[in-house]
C-alpha positions in Angstrom: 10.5 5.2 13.6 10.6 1.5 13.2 9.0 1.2 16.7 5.8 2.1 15.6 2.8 0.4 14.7 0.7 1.0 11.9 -2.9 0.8 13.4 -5.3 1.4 9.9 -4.9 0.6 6.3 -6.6 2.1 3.5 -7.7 0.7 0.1 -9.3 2.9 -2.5 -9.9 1.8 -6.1 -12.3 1.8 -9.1 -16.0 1.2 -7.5 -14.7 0.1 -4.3 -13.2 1.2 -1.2 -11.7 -1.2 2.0 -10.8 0.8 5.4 -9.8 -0.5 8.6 -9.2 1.2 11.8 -10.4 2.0 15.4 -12.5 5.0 14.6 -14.1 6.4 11.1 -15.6 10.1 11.5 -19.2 9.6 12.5 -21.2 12.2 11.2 -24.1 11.9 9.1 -23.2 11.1 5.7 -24.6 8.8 2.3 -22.6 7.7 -0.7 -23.2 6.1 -3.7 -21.6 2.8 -2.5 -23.4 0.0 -0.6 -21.4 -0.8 2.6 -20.6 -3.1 4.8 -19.2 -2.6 8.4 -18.0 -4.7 10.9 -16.4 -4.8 14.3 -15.5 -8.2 16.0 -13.6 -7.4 19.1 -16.2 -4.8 19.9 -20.1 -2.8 18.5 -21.0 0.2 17.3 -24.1 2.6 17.4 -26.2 2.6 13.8 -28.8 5.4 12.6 -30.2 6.1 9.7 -33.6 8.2 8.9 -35.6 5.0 8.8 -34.0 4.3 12.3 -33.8 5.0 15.7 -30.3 3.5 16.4 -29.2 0.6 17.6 -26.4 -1.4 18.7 -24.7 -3.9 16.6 -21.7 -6.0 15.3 -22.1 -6.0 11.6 -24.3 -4.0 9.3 -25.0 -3.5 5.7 -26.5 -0.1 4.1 -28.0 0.3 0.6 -26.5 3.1 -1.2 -27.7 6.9 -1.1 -29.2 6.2 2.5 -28.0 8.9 4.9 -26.4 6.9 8.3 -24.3 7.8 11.1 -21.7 5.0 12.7 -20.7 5.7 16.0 -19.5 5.0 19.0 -17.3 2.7 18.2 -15.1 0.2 20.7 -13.0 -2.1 18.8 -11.5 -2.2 15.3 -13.9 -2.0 12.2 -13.8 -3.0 9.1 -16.0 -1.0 5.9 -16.1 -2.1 2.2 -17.9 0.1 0.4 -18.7 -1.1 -3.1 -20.8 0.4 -6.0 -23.7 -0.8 -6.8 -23.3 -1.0 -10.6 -20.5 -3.5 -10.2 -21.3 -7.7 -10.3 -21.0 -8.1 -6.6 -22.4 -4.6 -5.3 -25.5 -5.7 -7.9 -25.8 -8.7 -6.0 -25.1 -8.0 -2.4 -28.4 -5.4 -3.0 -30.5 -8.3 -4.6 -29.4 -10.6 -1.5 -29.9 -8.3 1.7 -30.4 -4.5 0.7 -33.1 -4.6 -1.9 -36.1 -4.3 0.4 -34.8 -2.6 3.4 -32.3 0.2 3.5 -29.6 -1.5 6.3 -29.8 -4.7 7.6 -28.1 -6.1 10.3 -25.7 -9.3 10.0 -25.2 -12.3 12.6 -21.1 -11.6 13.0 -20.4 -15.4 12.9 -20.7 -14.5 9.2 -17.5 -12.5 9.4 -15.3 -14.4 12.3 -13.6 -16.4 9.9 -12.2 -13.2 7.6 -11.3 -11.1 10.9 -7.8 -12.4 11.1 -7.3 -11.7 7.3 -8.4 -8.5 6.9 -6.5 -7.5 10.5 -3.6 -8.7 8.8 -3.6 -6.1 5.7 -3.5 -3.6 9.1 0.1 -5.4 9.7 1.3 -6.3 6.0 2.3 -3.8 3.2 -1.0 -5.8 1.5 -0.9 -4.7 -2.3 -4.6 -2.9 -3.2 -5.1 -6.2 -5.4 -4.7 -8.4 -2.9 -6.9 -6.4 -0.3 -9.8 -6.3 -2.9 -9.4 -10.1 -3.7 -10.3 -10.5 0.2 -13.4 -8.1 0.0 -14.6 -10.0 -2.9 -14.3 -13.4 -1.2 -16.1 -12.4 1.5 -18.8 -10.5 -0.5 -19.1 -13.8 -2.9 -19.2 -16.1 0.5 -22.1 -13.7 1.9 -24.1 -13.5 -1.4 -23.2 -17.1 -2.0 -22.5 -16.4 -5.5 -19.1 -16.5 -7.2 -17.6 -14.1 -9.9 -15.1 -14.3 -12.1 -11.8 -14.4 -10.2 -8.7 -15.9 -13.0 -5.9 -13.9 -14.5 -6.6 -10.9 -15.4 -6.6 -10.2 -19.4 -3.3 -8.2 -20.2 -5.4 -6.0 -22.5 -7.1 -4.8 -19.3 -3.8 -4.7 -17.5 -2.4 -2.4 -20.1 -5.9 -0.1 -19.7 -5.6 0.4 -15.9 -2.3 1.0 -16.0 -2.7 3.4 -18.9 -5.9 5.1 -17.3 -3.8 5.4 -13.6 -1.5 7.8 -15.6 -3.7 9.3 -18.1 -6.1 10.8 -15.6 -5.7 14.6 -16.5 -6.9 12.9 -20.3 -10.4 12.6 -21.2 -10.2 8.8 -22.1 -13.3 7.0 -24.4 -14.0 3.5 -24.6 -13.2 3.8 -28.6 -9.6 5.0 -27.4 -8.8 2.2 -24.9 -10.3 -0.4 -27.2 -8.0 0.7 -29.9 -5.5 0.6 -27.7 -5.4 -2.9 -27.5 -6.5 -3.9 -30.6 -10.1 -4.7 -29.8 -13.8 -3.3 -30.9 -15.4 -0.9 -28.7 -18.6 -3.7 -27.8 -15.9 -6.6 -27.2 -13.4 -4.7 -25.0 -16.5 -3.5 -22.9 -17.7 -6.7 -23.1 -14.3 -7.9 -21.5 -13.9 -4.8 -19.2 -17.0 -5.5 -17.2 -16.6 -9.6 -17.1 -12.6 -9.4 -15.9 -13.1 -6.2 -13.4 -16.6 -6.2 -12.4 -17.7 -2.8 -13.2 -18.2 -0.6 -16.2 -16.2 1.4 -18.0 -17.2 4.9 -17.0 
């Protein structure tokens, strides 16, 4: 039915994950991922063990730290990212290295609202959606990471790894793939996508 409106979008990719919606499930949980949560046009409820609970706009959580969101009024936005990759590395140095969550003023977020409401609206390829997270996360860690063309070596390897899943794939395998040495397409792997090669 044309008539209907599409109310979340979600992105899921290699060390990183982008939802946006009215309501995520609020039980108790942890991941391996450092996240970040935000709701403009409304709060929700935070808790982790460390916690009591408390109101708020915008959050981040360190990895591996069981937290509840809930009560949510609003739309939120989470990007979860890993913690191994460039910018999860250095969103933990900036705000998540000596505490496990930290609350964030949301004037830091009003200007990407619009954006990332938009991807809601849009058939917003998963590139496109991560090249917003990684804005933002390089605006809030005011650091900036590699952001040109991608190499078509490492084109060809995600493409080849999205439908050679069922395969157990090595780093020697890929690399000769596309004609490199093991240490130089690693090398290239982590500097063009951010995260190792796992």
């Amino acid at each position: 039915d044309s008539s209907m409106k599409k109310n979340a979008s979600f992105y899921c990719g290699a060390g990183r994950m982008l939802h946006i919606a009215s309501h995520l499930p609020a039980q108790t949980h942890q991941h391996s991922a450092i996240q970040i949560t935000f709701c403009l046009d409304g709060s929700f409820n935070a808790w982790t063990e460390a916690t009591d609970g408390f109101p708020t706009q915008a959050i981040i959580i360190d990895s591996n730290v069981q937290h509840s969101l809930k009560d949510f009024s609003g739309v939120q936005v989470t990007c979860l990212i890993t913690p191994d990759a460039v910018r999860g590395a250095n969103l933990k140095n900036k705000f998540v290295a000596e505490k496990q969550i930290v609350e964030l003023p949301i004037e830091q977020f009003r200007a990407w609202w619009p954006d990332f409401l938009a991807l809601v609206e849009n058939n917003t390829p998963c590139f496109q959606a991560f090249d917003l997270c990684d804005r933002m996360i390089d605006e809030l860690t005011g650091t900036k990471e590699y952001r040109g063309v991608i190499d078509s070596r490492i084109m060809d390897t995600i493409h080849h790894i999205q439908h050679s899943l069922h395969e157990d794939l090595c780093a020697e395998f890929l690399a000769a793939r596309v004609h490199l040495s093991k240490d130089r397409f690693l090398h290239l792997f982590k500097e063009q996508l951010g995260i190792p090669l796992r």
